[in-house]
OpenMM code with the backbone's topology and positions (N, CA, C; nanometers):
from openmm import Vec3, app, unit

residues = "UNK UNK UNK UNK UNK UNK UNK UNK UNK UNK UNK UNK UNK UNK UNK UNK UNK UNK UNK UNK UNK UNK UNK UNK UNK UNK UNK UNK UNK UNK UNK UNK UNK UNK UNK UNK UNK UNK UNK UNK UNK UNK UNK UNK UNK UNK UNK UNK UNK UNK UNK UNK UNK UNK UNK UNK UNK UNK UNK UNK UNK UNK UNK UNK UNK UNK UNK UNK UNK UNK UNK UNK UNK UNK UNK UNK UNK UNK UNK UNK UNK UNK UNK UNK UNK UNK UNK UNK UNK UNK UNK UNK UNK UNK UNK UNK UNK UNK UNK UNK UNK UNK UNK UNK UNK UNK UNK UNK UNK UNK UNK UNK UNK UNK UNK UNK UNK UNK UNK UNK UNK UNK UNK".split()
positions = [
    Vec3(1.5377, 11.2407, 2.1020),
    Vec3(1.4020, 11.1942, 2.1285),
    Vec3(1.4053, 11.0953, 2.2438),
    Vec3(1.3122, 11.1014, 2.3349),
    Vec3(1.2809, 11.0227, 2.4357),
    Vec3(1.2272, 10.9121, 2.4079),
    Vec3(1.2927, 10.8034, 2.4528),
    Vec3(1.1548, 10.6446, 2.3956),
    Vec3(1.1020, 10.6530, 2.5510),
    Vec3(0.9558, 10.5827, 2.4939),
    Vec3(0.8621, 10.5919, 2.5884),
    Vec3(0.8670, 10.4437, 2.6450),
    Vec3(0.8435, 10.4185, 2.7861),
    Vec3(0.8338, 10.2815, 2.8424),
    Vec3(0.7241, 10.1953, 2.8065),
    Vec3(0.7424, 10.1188, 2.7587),
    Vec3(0.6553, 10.0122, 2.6901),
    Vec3(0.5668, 9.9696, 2.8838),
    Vec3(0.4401, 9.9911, 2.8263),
    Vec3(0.3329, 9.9057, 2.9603),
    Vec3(0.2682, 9.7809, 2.8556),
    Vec3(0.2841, 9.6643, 2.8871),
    Vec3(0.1568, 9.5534, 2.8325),
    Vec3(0.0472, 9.5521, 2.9308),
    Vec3(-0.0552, 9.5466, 2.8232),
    Vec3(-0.2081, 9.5596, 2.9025),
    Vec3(-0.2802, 9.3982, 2.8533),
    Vec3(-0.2673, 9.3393, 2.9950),
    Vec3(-0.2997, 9.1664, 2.9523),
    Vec3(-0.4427, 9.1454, 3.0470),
    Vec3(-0.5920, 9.1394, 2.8968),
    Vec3(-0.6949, 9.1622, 2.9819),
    Vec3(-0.8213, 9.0893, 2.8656),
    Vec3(-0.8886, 8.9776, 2.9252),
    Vec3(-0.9809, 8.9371, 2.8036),
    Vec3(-1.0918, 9.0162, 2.7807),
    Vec3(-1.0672, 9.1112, 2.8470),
    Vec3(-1.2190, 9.2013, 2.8332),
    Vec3(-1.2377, 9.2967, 2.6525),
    Vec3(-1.2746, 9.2904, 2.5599),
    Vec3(-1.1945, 9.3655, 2.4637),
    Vec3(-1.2056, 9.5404, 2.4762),
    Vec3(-1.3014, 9.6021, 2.5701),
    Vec3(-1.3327, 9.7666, 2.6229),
    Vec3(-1.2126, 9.7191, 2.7149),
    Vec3(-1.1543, 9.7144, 2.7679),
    Vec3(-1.0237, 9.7558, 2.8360),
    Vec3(-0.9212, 9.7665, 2.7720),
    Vec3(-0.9019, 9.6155, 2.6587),
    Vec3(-0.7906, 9.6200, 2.5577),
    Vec3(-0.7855, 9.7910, 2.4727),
    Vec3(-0.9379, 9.7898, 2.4257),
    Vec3(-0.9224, 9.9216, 2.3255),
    Vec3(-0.9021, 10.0690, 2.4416),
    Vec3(-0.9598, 10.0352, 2.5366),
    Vec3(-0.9161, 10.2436, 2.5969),
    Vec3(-0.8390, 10.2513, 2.6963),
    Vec3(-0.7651, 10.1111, 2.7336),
    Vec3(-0.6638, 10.1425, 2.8396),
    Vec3(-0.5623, 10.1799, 2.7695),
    Vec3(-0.5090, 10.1162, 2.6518),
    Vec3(-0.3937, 10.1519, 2.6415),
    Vec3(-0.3822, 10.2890, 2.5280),
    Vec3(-0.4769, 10.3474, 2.4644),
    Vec3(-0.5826, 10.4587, 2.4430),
    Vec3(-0.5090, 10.5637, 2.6054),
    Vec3(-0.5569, 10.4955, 2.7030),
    Vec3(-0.5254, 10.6627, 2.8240),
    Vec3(-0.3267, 10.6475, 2.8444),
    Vec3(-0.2927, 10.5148, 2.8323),
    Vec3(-0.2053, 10.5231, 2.8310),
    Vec3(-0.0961, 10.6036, 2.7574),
    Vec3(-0.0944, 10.5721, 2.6444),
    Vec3(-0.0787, 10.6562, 2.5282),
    Vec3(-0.0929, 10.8016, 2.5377),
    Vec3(-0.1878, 10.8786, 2.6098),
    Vec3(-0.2095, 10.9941, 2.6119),
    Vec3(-0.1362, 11.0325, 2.7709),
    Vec3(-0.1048, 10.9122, 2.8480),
    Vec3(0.0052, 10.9733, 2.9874),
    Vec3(0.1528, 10.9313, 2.9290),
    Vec3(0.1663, 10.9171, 2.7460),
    Vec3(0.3270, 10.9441, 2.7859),
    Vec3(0.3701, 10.7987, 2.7906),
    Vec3(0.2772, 10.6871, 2.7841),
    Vec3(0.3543, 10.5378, 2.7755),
    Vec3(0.3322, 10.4701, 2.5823),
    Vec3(0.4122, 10.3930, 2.5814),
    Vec3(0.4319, 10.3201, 2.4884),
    Vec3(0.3265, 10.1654, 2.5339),
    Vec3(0.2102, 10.1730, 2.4844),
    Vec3(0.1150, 10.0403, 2.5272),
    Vec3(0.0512, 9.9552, 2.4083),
    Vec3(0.1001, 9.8490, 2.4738),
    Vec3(0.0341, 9.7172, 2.3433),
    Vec3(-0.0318, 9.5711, 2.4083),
    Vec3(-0.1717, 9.6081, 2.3624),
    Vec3(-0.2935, 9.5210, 2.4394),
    Vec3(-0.2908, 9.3663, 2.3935),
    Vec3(-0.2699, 9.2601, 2.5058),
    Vec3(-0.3082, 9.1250, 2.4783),
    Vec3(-0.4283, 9.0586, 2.5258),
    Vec3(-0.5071, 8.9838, 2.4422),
    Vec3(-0.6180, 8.8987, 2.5259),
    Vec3(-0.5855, 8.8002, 2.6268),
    Vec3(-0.4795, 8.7519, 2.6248),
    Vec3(-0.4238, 8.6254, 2.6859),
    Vec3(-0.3300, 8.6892, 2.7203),
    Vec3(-0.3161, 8.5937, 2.8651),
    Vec3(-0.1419, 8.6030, 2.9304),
    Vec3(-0.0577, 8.4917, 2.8319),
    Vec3(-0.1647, 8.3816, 2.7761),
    Vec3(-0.0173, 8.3149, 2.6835),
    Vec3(0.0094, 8.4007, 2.5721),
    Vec3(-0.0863, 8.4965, 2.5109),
    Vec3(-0.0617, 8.5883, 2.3732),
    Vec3(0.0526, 8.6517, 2.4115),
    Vec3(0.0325, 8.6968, 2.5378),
    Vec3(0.1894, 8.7740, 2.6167),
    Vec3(0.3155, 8.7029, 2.5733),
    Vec3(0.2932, 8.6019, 2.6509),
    Vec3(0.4327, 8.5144, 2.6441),
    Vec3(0.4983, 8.5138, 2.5247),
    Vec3(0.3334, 8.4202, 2.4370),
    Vec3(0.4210, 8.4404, 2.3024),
    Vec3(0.4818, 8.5180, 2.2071),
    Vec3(0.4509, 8.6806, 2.2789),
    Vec3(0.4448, 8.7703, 2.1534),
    Vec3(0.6108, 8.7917, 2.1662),
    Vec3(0.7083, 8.7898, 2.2065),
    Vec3(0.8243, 8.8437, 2.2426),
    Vec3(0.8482, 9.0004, 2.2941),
    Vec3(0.6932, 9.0360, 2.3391),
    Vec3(0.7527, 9.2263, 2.3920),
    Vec3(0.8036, 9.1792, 2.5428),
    Vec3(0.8166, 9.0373, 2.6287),
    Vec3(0.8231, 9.0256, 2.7484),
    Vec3(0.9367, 9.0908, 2.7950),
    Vec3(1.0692, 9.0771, 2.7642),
    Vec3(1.2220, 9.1263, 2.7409),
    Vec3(1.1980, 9.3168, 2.7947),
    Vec3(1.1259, 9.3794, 2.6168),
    Vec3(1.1002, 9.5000, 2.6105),
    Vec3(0.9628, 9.5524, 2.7899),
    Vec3(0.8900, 9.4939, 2.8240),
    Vec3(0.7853, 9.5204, 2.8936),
    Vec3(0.8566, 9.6397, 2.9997),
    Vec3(0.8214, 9.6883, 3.0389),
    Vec3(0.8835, 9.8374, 3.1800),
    Vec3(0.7719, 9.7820, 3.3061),
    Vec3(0.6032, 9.7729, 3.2735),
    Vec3(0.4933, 9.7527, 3.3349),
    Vec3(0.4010, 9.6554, 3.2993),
    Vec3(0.3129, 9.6274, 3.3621),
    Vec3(0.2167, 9.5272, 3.3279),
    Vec3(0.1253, 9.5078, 3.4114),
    Vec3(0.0337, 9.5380, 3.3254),
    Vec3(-0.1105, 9.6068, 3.3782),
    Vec3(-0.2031, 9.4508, 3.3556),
    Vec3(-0.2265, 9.3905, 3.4182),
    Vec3(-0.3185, 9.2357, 3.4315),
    Vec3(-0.4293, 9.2295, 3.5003),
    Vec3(-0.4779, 9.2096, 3.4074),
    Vec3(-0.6302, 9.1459, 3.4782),
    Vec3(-0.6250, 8.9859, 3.5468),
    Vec3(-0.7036, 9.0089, 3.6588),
    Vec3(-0.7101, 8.8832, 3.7801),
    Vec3(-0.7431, 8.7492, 3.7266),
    Vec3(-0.8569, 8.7416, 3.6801),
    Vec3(-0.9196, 8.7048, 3.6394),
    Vec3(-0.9675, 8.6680, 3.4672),
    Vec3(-0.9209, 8.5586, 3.3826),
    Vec3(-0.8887, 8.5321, 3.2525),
    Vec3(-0.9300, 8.3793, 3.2284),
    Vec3(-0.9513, 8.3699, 3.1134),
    Vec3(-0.9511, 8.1955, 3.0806),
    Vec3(-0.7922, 8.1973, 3.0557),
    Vec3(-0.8191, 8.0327, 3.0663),
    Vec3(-0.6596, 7.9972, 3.0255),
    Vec3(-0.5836, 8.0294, 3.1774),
    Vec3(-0.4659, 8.0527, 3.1279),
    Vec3(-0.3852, 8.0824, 3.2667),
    Vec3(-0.4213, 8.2637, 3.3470),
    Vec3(-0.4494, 8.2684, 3.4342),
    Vec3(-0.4737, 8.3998, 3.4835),
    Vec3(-0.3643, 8.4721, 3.5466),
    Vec3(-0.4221, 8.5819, 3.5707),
    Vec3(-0.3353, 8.6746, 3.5851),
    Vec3(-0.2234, 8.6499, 3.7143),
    Vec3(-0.2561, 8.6316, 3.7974),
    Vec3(-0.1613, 8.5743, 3.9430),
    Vec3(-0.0530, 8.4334, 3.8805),
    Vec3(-0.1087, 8.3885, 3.7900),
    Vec3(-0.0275, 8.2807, 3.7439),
    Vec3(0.0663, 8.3201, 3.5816),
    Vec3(0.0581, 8.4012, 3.5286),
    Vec3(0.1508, 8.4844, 3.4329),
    Vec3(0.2257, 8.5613, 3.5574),
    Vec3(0.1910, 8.6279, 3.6542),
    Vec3(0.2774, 8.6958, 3.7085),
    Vec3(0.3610, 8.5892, 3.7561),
    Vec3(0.3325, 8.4950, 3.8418),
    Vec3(0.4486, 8.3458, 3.8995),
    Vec3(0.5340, 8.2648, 3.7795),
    Vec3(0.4839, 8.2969, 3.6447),
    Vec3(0.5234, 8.2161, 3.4955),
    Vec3(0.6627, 8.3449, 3.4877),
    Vec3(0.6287, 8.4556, 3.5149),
    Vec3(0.7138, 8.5495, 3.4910),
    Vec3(0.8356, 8.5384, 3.5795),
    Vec3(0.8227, 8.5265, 3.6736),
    Vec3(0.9072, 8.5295, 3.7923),
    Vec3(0.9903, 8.4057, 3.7862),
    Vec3(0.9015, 8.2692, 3.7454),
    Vec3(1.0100, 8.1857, 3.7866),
    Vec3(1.1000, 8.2129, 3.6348),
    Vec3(1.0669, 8.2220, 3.5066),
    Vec3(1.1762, 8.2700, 3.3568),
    Vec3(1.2184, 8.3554, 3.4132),
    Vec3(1.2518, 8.4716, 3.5438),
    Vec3(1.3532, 8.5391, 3.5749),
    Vec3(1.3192, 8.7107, 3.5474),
    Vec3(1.2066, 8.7009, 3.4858),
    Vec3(1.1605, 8.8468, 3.4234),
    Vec3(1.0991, 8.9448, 3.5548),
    Vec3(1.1705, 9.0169, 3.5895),
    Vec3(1.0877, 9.1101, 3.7195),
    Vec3(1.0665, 9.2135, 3.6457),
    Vec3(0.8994, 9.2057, 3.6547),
    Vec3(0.8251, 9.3212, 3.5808),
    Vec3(0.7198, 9.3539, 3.6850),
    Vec3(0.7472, 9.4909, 3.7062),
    Vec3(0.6225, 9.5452, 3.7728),
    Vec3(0.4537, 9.4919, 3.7677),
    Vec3(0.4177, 9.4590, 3.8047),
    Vec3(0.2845, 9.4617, 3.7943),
    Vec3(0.1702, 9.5071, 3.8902),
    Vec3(0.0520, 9.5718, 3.7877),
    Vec3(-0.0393, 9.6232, 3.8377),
    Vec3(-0.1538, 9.5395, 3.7961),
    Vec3(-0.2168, 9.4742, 3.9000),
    Vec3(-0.3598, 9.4253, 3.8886),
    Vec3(-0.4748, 9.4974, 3.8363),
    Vec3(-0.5445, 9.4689, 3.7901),
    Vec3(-0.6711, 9.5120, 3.7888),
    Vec3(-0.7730, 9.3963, 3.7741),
    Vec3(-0.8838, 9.4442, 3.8403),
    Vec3(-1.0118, 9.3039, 3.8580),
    Vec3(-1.1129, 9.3695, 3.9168),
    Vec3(-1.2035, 9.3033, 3.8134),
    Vec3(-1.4003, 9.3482, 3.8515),
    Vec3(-1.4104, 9.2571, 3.9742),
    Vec3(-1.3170, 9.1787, 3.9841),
    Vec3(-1.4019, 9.1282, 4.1124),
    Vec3(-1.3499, 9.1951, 4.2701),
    Vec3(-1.4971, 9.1286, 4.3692),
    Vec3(-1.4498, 9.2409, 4.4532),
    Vec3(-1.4096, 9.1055, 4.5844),
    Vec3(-1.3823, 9.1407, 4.6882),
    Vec3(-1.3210, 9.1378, 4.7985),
    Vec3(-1.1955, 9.1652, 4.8406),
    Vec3(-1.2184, 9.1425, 4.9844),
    Vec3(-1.1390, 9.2686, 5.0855),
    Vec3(-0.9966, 9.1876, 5.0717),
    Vec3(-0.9815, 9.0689, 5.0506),
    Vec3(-0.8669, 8.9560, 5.0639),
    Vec3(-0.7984, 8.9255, 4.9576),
    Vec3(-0.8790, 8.9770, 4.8592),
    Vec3(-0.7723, 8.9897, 4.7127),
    Vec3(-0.6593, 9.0938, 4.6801),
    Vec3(-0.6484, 9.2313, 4.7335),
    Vec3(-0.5531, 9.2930, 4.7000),
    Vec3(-0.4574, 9.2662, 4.8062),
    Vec3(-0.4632, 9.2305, 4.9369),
    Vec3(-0.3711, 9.2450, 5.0110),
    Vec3(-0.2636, 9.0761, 4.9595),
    Vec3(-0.3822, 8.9815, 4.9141),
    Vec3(-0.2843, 8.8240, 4.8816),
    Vec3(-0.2063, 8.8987, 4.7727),
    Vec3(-0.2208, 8.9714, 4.6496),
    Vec3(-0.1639, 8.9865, 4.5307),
    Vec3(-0.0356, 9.0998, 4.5910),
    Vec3(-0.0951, 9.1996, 4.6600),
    Vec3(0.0333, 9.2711, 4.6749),
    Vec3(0.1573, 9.2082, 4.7829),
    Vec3(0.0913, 9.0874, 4.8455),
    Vec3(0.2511, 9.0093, 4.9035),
    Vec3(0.2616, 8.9310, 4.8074),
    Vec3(0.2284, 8.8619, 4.7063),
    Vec3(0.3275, 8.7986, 4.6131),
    Vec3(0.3667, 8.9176, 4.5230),
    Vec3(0.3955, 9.0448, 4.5863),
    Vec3(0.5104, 9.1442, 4.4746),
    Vec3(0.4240, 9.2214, 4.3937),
    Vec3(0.2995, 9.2290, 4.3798),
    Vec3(0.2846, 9.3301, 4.2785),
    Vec3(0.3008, 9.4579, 4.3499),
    Vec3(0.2932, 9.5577, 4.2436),
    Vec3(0.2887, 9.6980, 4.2733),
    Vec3(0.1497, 9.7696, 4.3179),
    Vec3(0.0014, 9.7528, 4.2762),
    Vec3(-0.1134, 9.7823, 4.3183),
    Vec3(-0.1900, 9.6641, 4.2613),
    Vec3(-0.3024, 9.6616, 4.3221),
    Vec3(-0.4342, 9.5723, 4.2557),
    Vec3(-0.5598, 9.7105, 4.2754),
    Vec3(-0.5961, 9.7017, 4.1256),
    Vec3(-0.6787, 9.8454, 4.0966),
    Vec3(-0.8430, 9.7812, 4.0640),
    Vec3(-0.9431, 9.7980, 4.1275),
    Vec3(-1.1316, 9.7515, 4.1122),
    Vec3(-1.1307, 9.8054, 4.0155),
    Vec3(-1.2011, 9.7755, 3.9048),
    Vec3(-1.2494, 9.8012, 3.7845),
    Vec3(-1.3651, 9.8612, 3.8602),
    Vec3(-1.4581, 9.9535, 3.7980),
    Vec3(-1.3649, 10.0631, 3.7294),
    Vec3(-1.2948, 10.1536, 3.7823),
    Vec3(-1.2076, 10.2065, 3.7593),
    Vec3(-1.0553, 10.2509, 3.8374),
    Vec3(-1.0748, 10.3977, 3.7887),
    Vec3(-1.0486, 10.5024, 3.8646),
    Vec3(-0.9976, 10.6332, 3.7685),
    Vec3(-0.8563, 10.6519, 3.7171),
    Vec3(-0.8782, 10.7427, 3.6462),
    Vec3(-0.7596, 10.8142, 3.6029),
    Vec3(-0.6349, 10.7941, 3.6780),
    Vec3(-0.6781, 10.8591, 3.8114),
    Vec3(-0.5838, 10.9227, 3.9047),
    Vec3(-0.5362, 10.8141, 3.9586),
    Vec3(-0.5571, 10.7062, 4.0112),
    Vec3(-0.5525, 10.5781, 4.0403),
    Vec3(-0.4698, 10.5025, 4.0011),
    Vec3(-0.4425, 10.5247, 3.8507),
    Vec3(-0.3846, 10.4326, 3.7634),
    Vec3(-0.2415, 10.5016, 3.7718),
    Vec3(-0.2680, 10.6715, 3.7316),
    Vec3(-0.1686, 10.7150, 3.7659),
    Vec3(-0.0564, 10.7301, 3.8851),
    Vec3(-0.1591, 10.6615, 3.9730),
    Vec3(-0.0444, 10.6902, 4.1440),
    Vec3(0.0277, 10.5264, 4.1090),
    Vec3(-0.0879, 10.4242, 4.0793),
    Vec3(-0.0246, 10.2980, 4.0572),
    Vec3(0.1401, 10.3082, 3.9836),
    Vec3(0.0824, 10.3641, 3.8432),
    Vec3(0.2404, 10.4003, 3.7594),
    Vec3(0.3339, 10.4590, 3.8159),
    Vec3(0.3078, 10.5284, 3.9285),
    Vec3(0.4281, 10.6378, 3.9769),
    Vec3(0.5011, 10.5080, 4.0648),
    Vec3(0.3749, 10.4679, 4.1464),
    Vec3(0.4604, 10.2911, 4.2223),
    Vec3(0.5275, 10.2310, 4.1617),
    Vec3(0.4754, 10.1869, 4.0441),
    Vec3(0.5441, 10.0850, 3.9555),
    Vec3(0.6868, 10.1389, 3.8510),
    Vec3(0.6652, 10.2787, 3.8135),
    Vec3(0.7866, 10.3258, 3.7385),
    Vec3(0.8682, 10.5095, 3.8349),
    Vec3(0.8670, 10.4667, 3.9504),
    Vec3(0.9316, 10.5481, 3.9685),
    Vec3(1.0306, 10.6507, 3.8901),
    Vec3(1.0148, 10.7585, 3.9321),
    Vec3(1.0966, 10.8543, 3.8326),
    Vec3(1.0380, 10.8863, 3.7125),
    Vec3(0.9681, 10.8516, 3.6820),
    Vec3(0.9371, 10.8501, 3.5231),
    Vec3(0.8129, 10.9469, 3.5114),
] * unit.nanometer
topology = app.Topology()
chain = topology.addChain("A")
for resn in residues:
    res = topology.addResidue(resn, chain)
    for name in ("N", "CA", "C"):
        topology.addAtom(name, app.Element.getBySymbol(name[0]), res)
């Protein structure tokens, strides 16, 4: 049997928590939804994570700042943005501090899927 790559989906919205990781699940990933980037931290899947699908924009610590919380504990995990908000100057700042895509809500299918192929090559 194949194990499937664990993606965390870190997003306060609770319609993203319930059907992202819902499409995920149906492309073949192993996905488990947090409201918080600290729920992340604390939960211990950080170790297990392959991807990480974050929203920009959060109370508490946000998403650009779990990704820098990650990096400096040593954890290089892919990440894919996602954010309702719009301008032209937000995906290009997020993809030089290292992420893999920053995806506009609402995103398609196909989208998410080219993101994953960025972020988990081979797979």
């Amino acid at each position: 049997m194949v194990s499937r790559l664990h993606v965390a989906v870190v997003d306060d919205d609770e319609s993203v928590r319930e059907s992202l990781p819902d499409l995920l699940r149906e492309l073949g990933y192993e996905a488990k939804p947090f409201a918080s980037a600290e729920a992340f931290l604390a939960s211990g899947c950080v170790p297990h994570t392959r991807c990480l699908i974050l929203d920009v924009a959060m109370p508490g610590m946000t998403g650009p700042e779990l990704h820098r919380e990650l990096l400096l504990q040593g954890h290089v995990i892919p990440v894919i943005f996602i954010t309702a908000l719009t301008g032209k100057s937000l995906p290009p700042a997020l993809l030089g501090r290292g992420a893999v895509a920053c995806l506009t809500k609402p995103f398609s299918e196909q989208d998410l899927q080219e993101a994953l192929a960025a972020a988990l090559p081979g797979t």
